[in-house]
C-alpha positions in Angstrom: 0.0 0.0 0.0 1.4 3.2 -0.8 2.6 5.6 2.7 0.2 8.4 1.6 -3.0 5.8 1.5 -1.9 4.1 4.8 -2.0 7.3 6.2 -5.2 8.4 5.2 -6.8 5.4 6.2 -5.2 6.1 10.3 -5.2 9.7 11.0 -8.6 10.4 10.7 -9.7 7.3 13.0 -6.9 8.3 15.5 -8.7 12.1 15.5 -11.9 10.0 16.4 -10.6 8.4 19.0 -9.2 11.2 20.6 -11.8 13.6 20.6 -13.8 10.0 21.8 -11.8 10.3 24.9 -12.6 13.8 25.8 -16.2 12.7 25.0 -16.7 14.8 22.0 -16.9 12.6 18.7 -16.0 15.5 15.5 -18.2 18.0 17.4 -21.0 15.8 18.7 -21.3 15.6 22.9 -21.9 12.6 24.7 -23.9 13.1 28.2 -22.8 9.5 29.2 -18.7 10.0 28.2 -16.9 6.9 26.6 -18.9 4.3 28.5 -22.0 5.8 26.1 -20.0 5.4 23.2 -19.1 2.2 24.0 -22.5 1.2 23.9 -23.8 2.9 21.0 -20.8 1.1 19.1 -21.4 -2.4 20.9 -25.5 -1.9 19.4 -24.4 -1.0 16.3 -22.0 -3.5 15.8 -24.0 -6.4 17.0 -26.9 -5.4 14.9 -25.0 -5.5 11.7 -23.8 -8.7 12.4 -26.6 -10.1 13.4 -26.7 -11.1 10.1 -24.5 -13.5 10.6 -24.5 -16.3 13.3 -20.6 -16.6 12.6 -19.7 -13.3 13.1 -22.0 -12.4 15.9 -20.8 -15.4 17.9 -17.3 -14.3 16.9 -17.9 -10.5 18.3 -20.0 -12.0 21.1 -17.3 -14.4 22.6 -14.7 -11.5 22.4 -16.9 -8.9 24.2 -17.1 -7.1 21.1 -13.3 -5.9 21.2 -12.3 -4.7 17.9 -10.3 -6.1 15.2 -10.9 -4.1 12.8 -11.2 0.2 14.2 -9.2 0.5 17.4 -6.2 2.2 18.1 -4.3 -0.8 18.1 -5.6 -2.0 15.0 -3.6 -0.5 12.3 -1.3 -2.7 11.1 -4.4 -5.6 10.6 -6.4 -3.5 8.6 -3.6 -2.1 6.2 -2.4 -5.6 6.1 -5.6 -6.6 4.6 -6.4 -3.7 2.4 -2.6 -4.8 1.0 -4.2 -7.9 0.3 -7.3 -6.7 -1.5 -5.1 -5.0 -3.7 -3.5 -8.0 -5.0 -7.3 -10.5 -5.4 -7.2 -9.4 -8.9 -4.0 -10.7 -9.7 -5.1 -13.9 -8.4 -8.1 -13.8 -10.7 -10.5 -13.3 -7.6 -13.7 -11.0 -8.1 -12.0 -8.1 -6.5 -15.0 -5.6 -6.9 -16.9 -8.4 -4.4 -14.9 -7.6 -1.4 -15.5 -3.7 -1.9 -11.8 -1.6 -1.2 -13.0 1.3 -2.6 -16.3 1.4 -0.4 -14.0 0.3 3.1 -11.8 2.8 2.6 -14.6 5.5 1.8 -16.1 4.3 5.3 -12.7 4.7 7.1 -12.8 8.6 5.8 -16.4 9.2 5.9 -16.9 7.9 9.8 -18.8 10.4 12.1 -20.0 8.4 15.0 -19.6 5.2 17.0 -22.5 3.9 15.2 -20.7 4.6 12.0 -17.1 2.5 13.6 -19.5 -0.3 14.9 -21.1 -0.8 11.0 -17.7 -0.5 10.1 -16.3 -3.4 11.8 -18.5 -5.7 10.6 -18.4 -4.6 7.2 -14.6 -5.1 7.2 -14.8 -8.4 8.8 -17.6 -9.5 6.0 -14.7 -8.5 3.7 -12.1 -10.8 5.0 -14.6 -13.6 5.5 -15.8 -12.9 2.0 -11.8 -12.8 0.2 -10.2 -15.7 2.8 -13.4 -18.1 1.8 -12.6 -17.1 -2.1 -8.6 -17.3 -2.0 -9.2 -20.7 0.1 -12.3 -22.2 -1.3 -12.7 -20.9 -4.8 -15.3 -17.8 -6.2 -17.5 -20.4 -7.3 -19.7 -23.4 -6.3 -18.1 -26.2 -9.3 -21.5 -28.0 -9.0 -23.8 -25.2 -10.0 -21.5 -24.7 -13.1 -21.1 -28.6 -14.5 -23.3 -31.1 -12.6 -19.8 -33.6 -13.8 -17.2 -31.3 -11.5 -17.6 -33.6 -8.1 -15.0 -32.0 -6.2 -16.1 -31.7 -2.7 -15.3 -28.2 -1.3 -14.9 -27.7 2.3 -14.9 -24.0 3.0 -13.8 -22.4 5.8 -15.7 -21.3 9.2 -16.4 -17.4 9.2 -15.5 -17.5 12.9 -12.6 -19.9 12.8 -11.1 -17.6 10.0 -11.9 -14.5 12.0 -10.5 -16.2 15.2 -7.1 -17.2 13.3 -6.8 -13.5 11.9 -7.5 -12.1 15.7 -4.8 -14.5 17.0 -1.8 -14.4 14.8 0.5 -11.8 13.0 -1.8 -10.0 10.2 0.8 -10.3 7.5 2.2 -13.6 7.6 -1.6 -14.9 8.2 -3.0 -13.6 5.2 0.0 -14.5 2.7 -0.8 -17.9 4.2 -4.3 -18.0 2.9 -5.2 -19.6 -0.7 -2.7 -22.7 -2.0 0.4 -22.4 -1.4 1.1 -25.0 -4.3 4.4 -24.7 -6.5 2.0 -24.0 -9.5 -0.6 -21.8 -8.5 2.2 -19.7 -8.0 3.8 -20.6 -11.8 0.3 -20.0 -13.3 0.1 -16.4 -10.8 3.4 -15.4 -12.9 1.7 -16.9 -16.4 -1.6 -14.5 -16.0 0.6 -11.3 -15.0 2.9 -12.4 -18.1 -0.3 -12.8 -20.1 -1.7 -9.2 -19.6 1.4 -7.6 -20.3 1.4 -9.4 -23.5 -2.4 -8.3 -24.5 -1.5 -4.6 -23.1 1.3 -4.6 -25.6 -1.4 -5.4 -28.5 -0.7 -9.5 -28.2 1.3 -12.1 -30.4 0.5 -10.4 -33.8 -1.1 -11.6 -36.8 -2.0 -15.0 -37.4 0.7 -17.1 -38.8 -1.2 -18.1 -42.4 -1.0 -21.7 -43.0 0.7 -25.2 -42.1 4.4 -25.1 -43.2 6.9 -27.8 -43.4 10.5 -27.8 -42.0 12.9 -26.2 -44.7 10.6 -23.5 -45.8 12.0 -20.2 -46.6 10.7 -16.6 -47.3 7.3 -14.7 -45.1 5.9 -17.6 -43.8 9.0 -18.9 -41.9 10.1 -15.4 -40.7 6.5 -15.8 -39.1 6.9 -18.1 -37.4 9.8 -18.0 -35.9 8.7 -14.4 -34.5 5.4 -16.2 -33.4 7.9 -18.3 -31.1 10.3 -15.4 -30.2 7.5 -14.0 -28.6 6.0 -17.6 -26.9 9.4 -17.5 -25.2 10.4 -20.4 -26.9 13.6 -19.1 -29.2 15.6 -16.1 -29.0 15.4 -13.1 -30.9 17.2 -13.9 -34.5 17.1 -12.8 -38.0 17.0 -16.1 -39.7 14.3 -16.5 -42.9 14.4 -20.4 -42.8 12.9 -22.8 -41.4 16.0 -24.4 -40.2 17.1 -26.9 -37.4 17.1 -24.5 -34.7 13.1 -23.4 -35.4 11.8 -27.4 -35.8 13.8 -27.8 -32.1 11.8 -24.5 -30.8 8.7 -26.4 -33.1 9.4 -29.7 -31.0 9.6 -28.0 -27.7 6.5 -25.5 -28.2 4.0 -28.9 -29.1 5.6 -31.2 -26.4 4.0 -28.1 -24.1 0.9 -28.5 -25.9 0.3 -32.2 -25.9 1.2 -32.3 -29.6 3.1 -35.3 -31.3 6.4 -33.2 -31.6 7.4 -34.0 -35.2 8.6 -30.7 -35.6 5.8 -29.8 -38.4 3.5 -26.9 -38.2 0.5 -29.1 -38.8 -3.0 -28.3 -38.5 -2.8 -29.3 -34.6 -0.3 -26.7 -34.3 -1.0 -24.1 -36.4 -4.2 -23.9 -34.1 -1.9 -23.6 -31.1 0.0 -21.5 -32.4 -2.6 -18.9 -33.2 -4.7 -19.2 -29.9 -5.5 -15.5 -28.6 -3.5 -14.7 -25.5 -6.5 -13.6 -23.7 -7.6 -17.1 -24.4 -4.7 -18.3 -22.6 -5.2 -16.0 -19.7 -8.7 -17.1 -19.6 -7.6 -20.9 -18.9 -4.8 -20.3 -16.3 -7.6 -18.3 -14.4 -9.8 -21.0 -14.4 -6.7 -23.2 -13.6 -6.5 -20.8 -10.4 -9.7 -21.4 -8.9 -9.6 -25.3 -9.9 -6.5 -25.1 -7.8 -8.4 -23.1 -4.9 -11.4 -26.1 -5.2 -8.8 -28.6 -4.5 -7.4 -26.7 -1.3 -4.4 -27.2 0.3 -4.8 -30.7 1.3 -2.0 -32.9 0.6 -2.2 -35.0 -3.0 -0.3 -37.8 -1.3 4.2 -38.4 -1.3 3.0 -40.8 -4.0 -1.1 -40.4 -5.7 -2.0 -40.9 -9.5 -2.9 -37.8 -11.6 -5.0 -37.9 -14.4 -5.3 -34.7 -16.7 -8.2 -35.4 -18.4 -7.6 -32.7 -21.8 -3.9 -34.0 -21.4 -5.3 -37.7 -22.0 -3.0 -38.8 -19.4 -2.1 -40.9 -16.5 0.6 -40.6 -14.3 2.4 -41.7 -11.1 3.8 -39.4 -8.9 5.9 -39.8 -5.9 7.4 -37.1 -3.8 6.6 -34.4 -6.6 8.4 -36.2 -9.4 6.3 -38.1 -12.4 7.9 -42.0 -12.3 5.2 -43.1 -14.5 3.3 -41.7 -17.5 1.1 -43.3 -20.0 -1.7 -42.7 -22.5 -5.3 -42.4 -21.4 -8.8 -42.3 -22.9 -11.7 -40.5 -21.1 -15.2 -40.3 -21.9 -16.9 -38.9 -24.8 -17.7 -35.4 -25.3 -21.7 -36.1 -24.7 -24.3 -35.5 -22.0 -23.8 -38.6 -19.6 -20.6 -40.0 -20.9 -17.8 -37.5 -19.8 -15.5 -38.3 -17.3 -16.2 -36.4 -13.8 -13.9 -34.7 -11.6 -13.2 -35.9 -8.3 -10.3 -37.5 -5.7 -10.5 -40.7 -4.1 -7.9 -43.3 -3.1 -7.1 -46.7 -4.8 -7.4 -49.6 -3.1 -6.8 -52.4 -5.0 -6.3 -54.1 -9.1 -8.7 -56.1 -10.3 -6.6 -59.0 -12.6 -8.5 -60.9 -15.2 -11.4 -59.0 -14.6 -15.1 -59.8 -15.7 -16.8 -56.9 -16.9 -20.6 -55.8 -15.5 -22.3 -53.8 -17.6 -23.6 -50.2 -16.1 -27.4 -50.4 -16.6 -27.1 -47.2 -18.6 -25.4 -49.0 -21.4 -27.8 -51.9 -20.6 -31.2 -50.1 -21.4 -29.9 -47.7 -24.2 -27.1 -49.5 -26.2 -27.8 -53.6 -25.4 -32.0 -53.7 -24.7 -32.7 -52.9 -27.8 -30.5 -55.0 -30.2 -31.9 -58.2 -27.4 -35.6 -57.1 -27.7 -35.1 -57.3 -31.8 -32.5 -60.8 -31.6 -32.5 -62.7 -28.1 -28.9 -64.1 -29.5 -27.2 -60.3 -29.7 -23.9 -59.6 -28.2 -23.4 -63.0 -27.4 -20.1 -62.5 -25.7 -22.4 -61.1 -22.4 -24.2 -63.4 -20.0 -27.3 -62.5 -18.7 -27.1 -62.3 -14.8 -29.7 -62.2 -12.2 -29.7 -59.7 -9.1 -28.1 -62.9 -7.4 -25.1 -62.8 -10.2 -26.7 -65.9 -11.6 -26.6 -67.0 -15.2 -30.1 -66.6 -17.0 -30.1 -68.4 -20.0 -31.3 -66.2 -22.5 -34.1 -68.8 -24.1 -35.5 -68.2 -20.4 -36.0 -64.1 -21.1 -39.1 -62.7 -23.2 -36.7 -59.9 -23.5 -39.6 -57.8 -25.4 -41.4 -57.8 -22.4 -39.7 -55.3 -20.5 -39.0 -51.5 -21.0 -35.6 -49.8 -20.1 -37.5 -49.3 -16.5 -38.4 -52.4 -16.0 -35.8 -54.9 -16.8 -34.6 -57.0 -14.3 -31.5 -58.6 -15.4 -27.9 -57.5 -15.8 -25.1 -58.2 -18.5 -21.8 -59.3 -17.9 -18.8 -60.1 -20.0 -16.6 -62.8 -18.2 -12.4 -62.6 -18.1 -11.3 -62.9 -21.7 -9.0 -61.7 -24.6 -11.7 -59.8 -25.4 -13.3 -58.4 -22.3 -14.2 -54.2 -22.7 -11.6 -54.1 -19.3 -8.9 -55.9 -20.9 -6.9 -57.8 -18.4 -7.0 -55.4 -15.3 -8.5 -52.6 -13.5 -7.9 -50.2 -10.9 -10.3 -49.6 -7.9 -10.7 -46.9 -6.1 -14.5 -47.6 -5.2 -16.9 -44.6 -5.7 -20.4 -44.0 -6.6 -20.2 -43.2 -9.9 -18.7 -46.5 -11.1 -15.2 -44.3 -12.5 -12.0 -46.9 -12.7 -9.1 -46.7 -14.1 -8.4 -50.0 -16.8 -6.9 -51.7 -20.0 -8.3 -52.0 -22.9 -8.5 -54.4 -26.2 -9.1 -51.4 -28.5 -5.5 -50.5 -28.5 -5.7 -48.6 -31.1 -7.5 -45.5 -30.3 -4.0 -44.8 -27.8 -2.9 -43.1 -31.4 -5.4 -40.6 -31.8 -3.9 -37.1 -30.7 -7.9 -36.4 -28.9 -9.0 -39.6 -27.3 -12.3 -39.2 -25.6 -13.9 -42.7 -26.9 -15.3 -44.3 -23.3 -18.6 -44.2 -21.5 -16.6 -42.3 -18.5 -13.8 -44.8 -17.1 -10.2 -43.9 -18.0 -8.8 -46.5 -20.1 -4.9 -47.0 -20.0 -2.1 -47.4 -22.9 0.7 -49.2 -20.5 -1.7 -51.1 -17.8 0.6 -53.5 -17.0 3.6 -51.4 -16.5 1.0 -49.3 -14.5 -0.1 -52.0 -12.1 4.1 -53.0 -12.1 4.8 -49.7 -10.9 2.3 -49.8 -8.2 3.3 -52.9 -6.7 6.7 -52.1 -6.7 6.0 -50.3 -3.6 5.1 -53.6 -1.7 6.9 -56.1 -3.3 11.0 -57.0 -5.0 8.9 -58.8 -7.6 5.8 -56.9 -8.9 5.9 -58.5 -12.2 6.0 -62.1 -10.9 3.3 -60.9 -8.8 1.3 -59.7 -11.5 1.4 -62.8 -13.5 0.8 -65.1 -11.1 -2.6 -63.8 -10.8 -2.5 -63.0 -14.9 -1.8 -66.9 -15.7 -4.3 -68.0 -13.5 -7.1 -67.0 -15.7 -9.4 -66.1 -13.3 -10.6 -63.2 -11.6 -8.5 -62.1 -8.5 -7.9 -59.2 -6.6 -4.5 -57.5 -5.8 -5.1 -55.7 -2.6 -2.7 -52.6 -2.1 -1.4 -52.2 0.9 -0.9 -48.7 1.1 -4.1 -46.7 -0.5 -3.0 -44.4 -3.4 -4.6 -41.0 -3.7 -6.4 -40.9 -7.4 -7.2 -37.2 -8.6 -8.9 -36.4 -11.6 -8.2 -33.4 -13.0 -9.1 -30.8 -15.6 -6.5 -28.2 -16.5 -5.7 -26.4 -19.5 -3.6 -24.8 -18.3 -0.2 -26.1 -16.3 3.1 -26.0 -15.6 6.0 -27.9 -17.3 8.8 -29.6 -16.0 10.6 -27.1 -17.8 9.1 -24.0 -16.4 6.9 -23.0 -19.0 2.9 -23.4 -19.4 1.4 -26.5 -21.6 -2.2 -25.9 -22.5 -5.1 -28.0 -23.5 -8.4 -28.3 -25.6 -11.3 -27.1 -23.6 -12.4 -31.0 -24.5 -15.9 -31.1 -22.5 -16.0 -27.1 -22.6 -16.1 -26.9 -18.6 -13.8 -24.4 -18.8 -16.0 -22.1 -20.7 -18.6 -22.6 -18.4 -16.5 -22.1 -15.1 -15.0 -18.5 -17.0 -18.6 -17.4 -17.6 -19.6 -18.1 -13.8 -16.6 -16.1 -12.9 -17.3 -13.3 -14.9 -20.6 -13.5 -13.6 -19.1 -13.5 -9.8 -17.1 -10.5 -10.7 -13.9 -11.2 -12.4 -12.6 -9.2 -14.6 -9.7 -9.1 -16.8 -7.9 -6.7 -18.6 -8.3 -6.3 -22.3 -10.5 -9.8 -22.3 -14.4 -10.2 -22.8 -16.5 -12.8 -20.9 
């Protein structure tokens, strides 16, 4: 905060106090002296928090000491006013927590009335800002029904208790995640905005273009990645060695084959709006507040769902990485968004089908041939086999059928020869696949919402390496067997999945992602909505 504002903000409730304790308050008397005032601001400030349980309580259990307008309270309230100043550049609705008004009520108070409205409005403030900067802006759930996150936000009082009892400063810098990245992608936005306040990247680079090109086109493009950060500044017209390297190294960051060819993929990339950009790391800001500060486990999985990635992580370093497929792009099929821990892998496992494929995909193809998909047995509620000459399958609507479908363990079972538990109640798993195939495609959203792996095997190896000298003998003991096991693990691993397109690199730069499902257009507009603003961008 700059000296003159701080000042402002404390002379003029210093003159208050002061003429308070000669029992004149800026030229109003007070027959009943400072134990009158003391009233008329305890009244006032318990009515105007009255609106709140929390901070009533709060107030109440303190005997309505300030924390906000004494004497002594100074340093808090500049501390925090400091730390309005900087919600924007965390991408917080800033307008929500109302600086301008505070300070206006700091210069504009008259009475002890006035001081005791005042402390609650300032408290309301910093409830209002910690819950954000801790919590997130938004609820996820009202935005995308698919974002399961479950957000614990803070206690008004609690937060108003911690703030009461510690050192104003170091408290309030320790608010919001104090993660590596949020701090990388903090850096990206105010990078961003300098960019789009210095009129952006340029043109569009015009068209695909092949390594050895000379002439406009590659003078393009190597100025389109002198100002991505990704090459120095040069004067070189080719498309030489040096550019394919900075072409390699700008799609590895994107999640694009690197061949070093400005293809369609990357041309697209390459052209994406920086205030597009700084729209994703913001939303990667409040996914980031969603998930808190609670620890993602020394080793947990982390799937990225527009990355189309799995990976291992232990102690903050990626052992393990593979190929992933999520969910299809339509209403009921996309992969959620939520933690949970893994328990145990399923080997040779028999696959029962979710009654929504049942009644929509498999039903109907029964109800016109009894002898359809003949690779699933039909199972009671018991698990029984039904033989299917038993079933008037025609008889029943999608409501009403009683019987389930199951594919046994097989080459060709839809889990492939393992999955990965982590028990929930939306039936999400991680698993192999016979359709090894689709692990080429550059976008690979094909499933009905489970996460199918490229490398399961060296994925479950990797896992039991923790617990055993010999995870692979492990492993295919149970695989030989033929039959369905389980493979408990004896330490649960923390499974998050994620949705970020936006992130930081091993390499200190930001990869970014396809808005695959279009959540992150969705959780921008709500933001908007809530307050935030950027610079130079439109909602």
């Amino acid at each position: 905060m700059k000296k003159s504002v701080a000042r402002a903000l404390r002379l003029p409730l210093r003159s208050h106090l002061a003429a308070v304790a000669l029992g004149v308050t800026l030229g109003l008397t007070f027959s009943g002296g400072a134990a009158a005032q003391s009233t008329s601001f305890t009244r006032a400030l318990a009515e105007a928090a009255s609106q709140s349980d929390s901070i009533a309580a709060f107030y109440r259990l303190r005997g309505y000491q300030t924390l906000w307008t004494g004497p002594e309270d100074a340093t808090r309230r500049e501390a925090f006013l400091t730390a309005l100043d900087g919600a924007a550049v965390q991408g917080l609705p800033a307008a929500r927590y109302g600086r301008a008004d505070l300070v206006a009520a700091f210069r504009s108070a008259v009475t002890e009335g006035d001081r005791g409205r005042l402390e609650v409005a300032m408290s309301r403030a910093f409830v209002a800002w910690a819950t954000d900067i801790e919590s997130g802006a938004i609820d996820p759930k009202k935005v995308d029904k698919t974002i399961l996150r479950e957000i614990l936000r803070p206690e008004p009082g609690q937060l108003l208790a911690a703030l009461a009892g510690s050192e104003p400063r170091s408290y309030l810098a320790s608010l919001g995640p104090r993660t590596p990245e949020y701090a990388r992608l903090v850096k990206e936005k105010l990078r961003l905005e300098g960019v789009i306040a210095a009129g952006g990247w340029g043109a569009d680079l015009p068209g695909t273009l092949k390594p050895g090109a000379v002439g406009p086109d590659a003078v393009a493009l190597r100025e389109r990645l002198v100002a991505l950060g990704y090459l120095p500044p040069s004067s070189a017209g080719s498309y030489d060695k040096t550019l394919v390297r900075a072409v390699q190294r700008f799609q590895t960051d994107q999640g694009i084959a690197a061949d070093g060819v400005v293809g369609e993929s990357t041309l697209a990339a390459l052209n994406t709006a920086p205030e597009e950009r700084l729209k994703a790391v913001v939303v990667a800001l409040e996914r980031l507040r969603w998930m808190g500060d609670a620890p993602r486990g020394s080793r947990h999985i982390w799937v990225n769902q527009p990355d189309f990635t799995a990976r291992i992580v232990d102690d903050g370093r990626v052992t393990f990485q593979t190929r992933a497929v999520i969910g299809k792009n339509v209403p009921d099929q996309r992969t959620p968004e939520f933690s949970d821990e893994m328990e145990y892998m399923v080997v040779n496992p028999s696959w029962g089908v979710p009654r929504s494929i049942i009644v929509k995909e498999y039903l109907p193809l029964l109800q016109r041939n009894p002898n359809a998909v003949s690779h699933l047995q039909v199972v009671d509620g018991r698990g029984r086999v039904v033989p299917r000459g038993a079933v008037n399958f025609a008889a029943y609507s999608a409501r009403s059928f009683p019987f389930g479908l199951r594919q046994p363990p097989s080459d060709g079972n839809a889990l492939g020869k393992v999955k990965f538990m982590f028990p929930n109640e939306n039936n999400i798993y991680l698993h192999d696949t016979p359709a090894k195939n689709l692990f080429s495609h550059e976008v690979r959203a094909y499933s009905h919402g489970c996460i199918r792996l490229g490398d399961p095997f060296d994925f479950a190896y990797t896992l039991l390496a923790a617990q055993t000298d010999d995870p692979k003998g492990v492993f295919k003991h149970e695989l030989d067997s033929n039959k369905e096991s389980n493979l408990a693990l004896q330490q649960h691993v923390p499974v998050h999945l994620v949705y970020f397109t936006a992130w930081p690199t091993a390499r200190g730069t930001i990869g970014y992602r396809n808005d695959i499902y279009g959540r992150d257009a969705a959780i921008f507009e709500a933001l908007t909505e809530a307050g935030v603003v950027l610079p130079g961008v439109q909602g």
